[in-house]
C-alpha positions in Angstrom: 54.0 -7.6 -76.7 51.0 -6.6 -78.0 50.0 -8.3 -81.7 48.7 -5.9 -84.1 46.3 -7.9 -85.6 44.8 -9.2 -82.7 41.6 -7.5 -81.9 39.0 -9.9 -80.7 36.8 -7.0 -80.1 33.8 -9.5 -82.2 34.0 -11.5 -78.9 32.9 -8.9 -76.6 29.5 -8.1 -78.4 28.7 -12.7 -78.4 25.9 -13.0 -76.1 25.3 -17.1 -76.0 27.9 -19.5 -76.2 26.9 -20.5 -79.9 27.2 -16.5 -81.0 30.8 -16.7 -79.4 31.8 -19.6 -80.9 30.8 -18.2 -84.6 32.7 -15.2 -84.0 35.5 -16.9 -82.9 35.2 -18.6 -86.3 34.5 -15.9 -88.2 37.7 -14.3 -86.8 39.9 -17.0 -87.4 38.8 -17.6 -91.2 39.7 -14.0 -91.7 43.8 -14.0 -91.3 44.2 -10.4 -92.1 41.7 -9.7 -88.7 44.3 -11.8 -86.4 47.3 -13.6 -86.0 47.2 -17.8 -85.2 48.9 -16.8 -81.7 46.0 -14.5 -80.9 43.3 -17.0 -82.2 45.2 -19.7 -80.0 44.7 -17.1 -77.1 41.3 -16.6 -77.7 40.7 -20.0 -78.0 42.2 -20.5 -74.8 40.8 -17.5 -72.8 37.0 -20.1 -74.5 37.8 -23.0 -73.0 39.1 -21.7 -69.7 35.6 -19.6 -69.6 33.4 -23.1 -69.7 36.0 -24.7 -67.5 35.0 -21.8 -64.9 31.7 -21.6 -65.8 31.3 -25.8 -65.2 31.0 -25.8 -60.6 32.6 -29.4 -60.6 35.6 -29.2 -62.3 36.3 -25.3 -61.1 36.0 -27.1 -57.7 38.6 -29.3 -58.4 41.0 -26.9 -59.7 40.6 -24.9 -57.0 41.2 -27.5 -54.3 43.8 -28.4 -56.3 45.4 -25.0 -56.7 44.9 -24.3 -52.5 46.6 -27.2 -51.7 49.5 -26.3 -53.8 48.9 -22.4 -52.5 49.4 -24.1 -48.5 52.2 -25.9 -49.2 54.6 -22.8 -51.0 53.0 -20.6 -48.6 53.4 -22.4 -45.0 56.8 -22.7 -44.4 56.9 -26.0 -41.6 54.4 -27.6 -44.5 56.6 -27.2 -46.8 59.1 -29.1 -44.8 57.2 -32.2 -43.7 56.0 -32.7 -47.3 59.4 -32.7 -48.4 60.6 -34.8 -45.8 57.4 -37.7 -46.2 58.7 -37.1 -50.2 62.2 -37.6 -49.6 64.0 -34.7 -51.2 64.6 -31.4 -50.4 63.5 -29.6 -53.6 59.9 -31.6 -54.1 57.0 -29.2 -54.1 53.7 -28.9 -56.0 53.6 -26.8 -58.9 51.2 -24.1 -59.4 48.8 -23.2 -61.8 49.2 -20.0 -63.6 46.4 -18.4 -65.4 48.5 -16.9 -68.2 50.7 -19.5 -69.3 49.0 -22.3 -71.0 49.2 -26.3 -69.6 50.0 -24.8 -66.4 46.6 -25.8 -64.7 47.5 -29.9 -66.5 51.2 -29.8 -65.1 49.6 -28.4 -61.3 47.2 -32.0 -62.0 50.2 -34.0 -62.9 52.2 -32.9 -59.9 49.2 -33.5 -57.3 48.9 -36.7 -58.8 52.6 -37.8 -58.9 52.4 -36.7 -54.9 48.6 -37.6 -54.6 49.5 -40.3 -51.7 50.6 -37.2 -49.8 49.7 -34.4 -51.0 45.9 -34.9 -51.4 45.5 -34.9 -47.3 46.6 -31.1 -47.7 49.2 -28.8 -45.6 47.8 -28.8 -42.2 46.8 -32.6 -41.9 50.2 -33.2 -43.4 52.3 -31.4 -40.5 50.2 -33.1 -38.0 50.8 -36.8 -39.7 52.8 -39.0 -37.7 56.0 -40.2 -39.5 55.7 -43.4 -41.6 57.7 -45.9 -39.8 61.3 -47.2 -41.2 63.3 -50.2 -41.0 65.5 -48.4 -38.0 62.2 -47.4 -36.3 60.1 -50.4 -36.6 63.2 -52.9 -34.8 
């Protein structure tokens, strides 16, 4: 649903990052221009623009995000990560570009697997199985 009052269309003509910032400002001071949803957008759509914009971390979400991307999408991947994890619903979550924390839960759930999940979905079907008690007598 489409807000009314939400016309960032002062974003579009920012050239520098300073000029964007000032007219995201300048919008946000003047309530009857937008709505606080839309400013929290906008404000979003900002920060994920330097997050792209900065090589190191958009390297790391993105190996993040491919990891995640091999394990939903490879089937026998799947499996043997859910078998090293131990249950059969554990997978990584995924980032999604339009709903907001999405990209911090996709972190969170890499790094509660991160012992496993970091070696990504083909090294992971080729791992040998860790050894148990009735394996290792």
């Amino acid at each position: 649903m489409k807000d009314k009052n939400c016309d960032p269309s002062g974003l579009k003509k920012a050239r520098t990052e300073s000029e964007l910032l000032s007219s995201v400002l300048d919008i946000r001071t003047s309530a009857a221009k937008i709505s606080f949803h839309c400013f929290c957008h906008v404000l979003h759509l900002v920060v994920w623009d330097g997050i792209d914009k900065t090589s190191i971390v958009a390297a790391v979400v993105d190996k993040a995000k491919k990891n995640g991307i091999g394990f939903h999408h490879t089937p026998s991947s799947l499996a043997a990560f859910r078998e090293l994890q131990g249950s059969k619903s554990t997978t990584l979550k995924l980032e999604n570009k339009t709903r907001w924390n999405s990209t911090l839960e996709m972190f969170g759930s890499v790094l509660h697997h991160s012992d496993r999940a970091v070696s990504g979905p083909d090294r992971l079907a080729s791992r040998p199985a860790r050894a148990t008690e009735e394996t290792a007598n």
